[in-house]
C-alpha positions in Angstrom: 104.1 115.2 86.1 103.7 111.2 86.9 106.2 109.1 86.7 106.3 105.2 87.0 108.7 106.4 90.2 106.5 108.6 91.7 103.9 105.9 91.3 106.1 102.9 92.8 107.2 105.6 95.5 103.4 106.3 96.3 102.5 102.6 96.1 105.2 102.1 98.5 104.0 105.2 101.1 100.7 103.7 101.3 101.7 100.2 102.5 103.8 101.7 104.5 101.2 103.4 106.5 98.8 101.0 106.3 101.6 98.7 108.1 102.0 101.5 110.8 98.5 101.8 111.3 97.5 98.0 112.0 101.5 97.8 113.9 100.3 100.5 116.2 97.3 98.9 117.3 99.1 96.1 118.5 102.4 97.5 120.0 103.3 99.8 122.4 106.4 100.7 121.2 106.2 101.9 117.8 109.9 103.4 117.7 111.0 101.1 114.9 108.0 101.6 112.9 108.0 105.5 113.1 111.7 105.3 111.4 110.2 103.3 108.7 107.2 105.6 108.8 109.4 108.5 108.2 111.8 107.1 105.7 109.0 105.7 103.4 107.3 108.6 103.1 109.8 110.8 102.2 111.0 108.8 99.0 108.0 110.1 96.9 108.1 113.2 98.5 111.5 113.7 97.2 111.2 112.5 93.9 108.3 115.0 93.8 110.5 117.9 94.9 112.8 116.4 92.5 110.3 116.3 89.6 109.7 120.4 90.4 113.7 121.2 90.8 114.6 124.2 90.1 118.1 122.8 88.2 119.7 119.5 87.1 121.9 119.1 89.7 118.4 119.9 92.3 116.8 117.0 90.4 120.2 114.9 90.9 120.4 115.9 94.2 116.6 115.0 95.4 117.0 111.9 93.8 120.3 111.1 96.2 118.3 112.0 99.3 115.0 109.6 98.1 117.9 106.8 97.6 119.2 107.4 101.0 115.7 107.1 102.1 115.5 103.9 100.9 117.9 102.3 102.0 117.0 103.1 105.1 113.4 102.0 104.6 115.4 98.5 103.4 116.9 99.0 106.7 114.4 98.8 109.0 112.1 96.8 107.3 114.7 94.1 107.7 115.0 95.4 111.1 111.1 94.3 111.6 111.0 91.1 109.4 114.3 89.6 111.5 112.9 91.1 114.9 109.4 88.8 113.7 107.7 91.8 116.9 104.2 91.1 114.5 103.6 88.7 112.2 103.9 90.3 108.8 105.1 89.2 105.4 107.7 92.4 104.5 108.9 90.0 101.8 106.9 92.4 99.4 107.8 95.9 100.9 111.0 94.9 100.6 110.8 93.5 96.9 109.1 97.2 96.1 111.7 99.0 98.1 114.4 97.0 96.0 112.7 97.9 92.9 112.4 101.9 93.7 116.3 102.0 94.5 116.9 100.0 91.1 114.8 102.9 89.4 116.4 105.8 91.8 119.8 104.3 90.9 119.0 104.4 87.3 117.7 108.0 87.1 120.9 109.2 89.2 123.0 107.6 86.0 120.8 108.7 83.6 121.0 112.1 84.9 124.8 112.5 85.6 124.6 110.9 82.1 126.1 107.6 83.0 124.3 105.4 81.0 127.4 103.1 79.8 
């Protein structure tokens, strides 16, 4: 199944490690950019799990865990962006990120059928 979530979430993975990948040719202490690493990936990979849940409330759930994820991919992207370690404009992973927990937010309600 594709989503326009799982698509964003994809879009957002592969920035993501393309940012790691130039980052970790120019640092030597990647700590930061492993957490993001970490965190960015596993939004889509929840939302996938979440797509193939075995209930409503596993859909619900995997959803919670993907919005946890990003907000801690917000996290340290503003992290690296106020640090200014490389030169990078996170302006638009952070715009994306913003727009996947707008989406996440929105499919928790619409699940837990809260769409007031």
């Amino acid at each position: 199944m594709k989503t326009l979530l799982l698509d964003k979430s994809l879009e957002f993975a592969t920035e993501i490690v393309l940012f790691y990948e130039m980052f970790s040719k120019t640092r030597k202490d990647t700590t930061i950019a492993k957490q993001l690493l970490r965190s960015a990936t596993s939004i889509g990979a929840n939302i996938n799990e979440a797509i193939y849940g075995n209930s409503k409330a596993d859909f619900i759930s995997k959803l919670h865990i993907a919005l946890k994820e990003t907000g801690e991919s917000i996290y340290w992207l503003t992290l690296l962006k106020r640090t200014k370690l490389t030169d990078y404009n996170f302006d638009n992973l952070l715009s994306l990120a913003e727009e996947i927990k707008r989406m996440l937010i929105a499919s928790i309600n619409t699940a837990k059928g809260n769409n007031k």
